[in-house]
C-alpha positions as CSV (number, residue, x, y, z in Angstrom):
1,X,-150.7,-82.7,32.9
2,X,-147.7,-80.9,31.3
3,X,-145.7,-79.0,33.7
4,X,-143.0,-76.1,33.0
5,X,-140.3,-75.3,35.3
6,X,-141.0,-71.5,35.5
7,X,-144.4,-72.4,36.4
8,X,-143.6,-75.2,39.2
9,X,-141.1,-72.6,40.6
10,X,-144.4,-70.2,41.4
11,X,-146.3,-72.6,43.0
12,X,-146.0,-73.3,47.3
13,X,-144.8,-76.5,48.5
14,X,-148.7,-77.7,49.2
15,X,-149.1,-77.5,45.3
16,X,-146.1,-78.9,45.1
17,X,-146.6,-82.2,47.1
18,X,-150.0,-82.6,45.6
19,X,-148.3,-82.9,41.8
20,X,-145.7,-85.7,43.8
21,X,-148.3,-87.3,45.0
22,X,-149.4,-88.8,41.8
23,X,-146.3,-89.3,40.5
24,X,-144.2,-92.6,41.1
25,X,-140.3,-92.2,40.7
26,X,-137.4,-92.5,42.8
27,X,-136.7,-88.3,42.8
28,X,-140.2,-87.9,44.2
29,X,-139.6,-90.8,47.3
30,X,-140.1,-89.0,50.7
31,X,-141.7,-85.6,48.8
32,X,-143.5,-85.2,52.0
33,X,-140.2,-84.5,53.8
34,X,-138.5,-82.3,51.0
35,X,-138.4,-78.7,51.1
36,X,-139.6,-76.4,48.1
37,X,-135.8,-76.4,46.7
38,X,-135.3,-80.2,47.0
39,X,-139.0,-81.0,46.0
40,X,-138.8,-78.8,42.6
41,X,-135.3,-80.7,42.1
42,X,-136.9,-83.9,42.1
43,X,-140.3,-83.1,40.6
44,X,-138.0,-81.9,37.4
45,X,-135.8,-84.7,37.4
46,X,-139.1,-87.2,37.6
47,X,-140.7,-84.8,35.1
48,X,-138.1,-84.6,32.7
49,X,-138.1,-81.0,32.9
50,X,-135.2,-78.6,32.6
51,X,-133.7,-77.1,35.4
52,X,-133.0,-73.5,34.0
53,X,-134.0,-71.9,30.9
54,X,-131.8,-72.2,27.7
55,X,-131.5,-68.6,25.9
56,X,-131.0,-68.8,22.3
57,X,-129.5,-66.2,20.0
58,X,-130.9,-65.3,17.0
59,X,-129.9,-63.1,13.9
60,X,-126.4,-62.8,14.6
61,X,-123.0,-65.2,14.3
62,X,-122.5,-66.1,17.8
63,X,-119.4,-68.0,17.2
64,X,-117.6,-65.2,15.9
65,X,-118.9,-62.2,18.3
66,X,-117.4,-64.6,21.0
67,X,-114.2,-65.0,19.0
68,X,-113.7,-61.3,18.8
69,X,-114.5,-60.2,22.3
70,X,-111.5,-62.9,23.2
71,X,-109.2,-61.3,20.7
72,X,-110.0,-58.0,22.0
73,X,-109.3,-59.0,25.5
74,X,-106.2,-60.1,24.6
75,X,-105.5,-56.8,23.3
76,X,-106.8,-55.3,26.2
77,X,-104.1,-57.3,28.5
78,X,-101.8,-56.2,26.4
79,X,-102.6,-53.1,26.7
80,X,-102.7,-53.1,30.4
81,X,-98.7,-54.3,30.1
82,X,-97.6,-51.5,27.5
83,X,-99.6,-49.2,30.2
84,X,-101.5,-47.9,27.1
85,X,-104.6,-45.9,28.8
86,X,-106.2,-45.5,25.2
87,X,-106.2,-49.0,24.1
88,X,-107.6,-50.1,27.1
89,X,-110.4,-48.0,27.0
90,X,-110.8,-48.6,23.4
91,X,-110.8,-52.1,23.8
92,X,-113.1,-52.3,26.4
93,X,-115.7,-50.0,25.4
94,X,-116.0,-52.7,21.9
95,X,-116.2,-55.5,24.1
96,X,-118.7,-53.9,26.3
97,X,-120.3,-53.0,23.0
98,X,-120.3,-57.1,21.4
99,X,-121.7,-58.4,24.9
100,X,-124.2,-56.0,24.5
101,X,-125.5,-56.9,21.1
102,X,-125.4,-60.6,22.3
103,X,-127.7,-59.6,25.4
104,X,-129.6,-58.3,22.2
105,X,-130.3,-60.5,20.6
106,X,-131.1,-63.7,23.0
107,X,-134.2,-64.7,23.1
């Protein structure tokens, strides 16, 4: 049976112990012992399961939104020396703006 990490995490430790149970591998070794943190550690690692989910982006050049929000932070630090209120806020307000169209467009 195929198991997802998102749907392991939902489960209670009982469940839990019951899918160790039938598996042999060394993460799983003492699952009787583990708590739910340390048992859904191992039962991923025996599992080959990811730990997290990976967000991809889609539509949009990543590589260069991320390029241009450093560039404008280096402006922005500049303009934090040179005690240039409007560049600051100028800056800010695009890079605010890029990070949002990246939140965008992860799926």
């Amino acid at each position: 049976m195929s198991h997802t990490y998102e749907e392991l995490k939902k489960k209670n430790v009982a469940d839990l112990r019951e899918i160790a149970k039938d598996i042999e591998h060394e993460a799983v070794q003492g699952y009787t012992q583990l708590n739910k943190e340390h048992l859904l550690k191992a039962l991923c690692t025996a599992l080959n399961i990811e730990l997290h989910v990976h967000h991809e982006v889609k539509g949009i050049d990543k590589a260069k939104i991320k390029k241009d929000i450093r560039e404008l932070k280096k402006k922005r630090d500049e303009a934090i020396k040179s005690k240039s209120s409007e560049e600051q806020h100028k800056a800010r307000r695009k890079i605010r703006y890029l990070k949002k169209v990246l939140r965008r467009a992860t799926v």
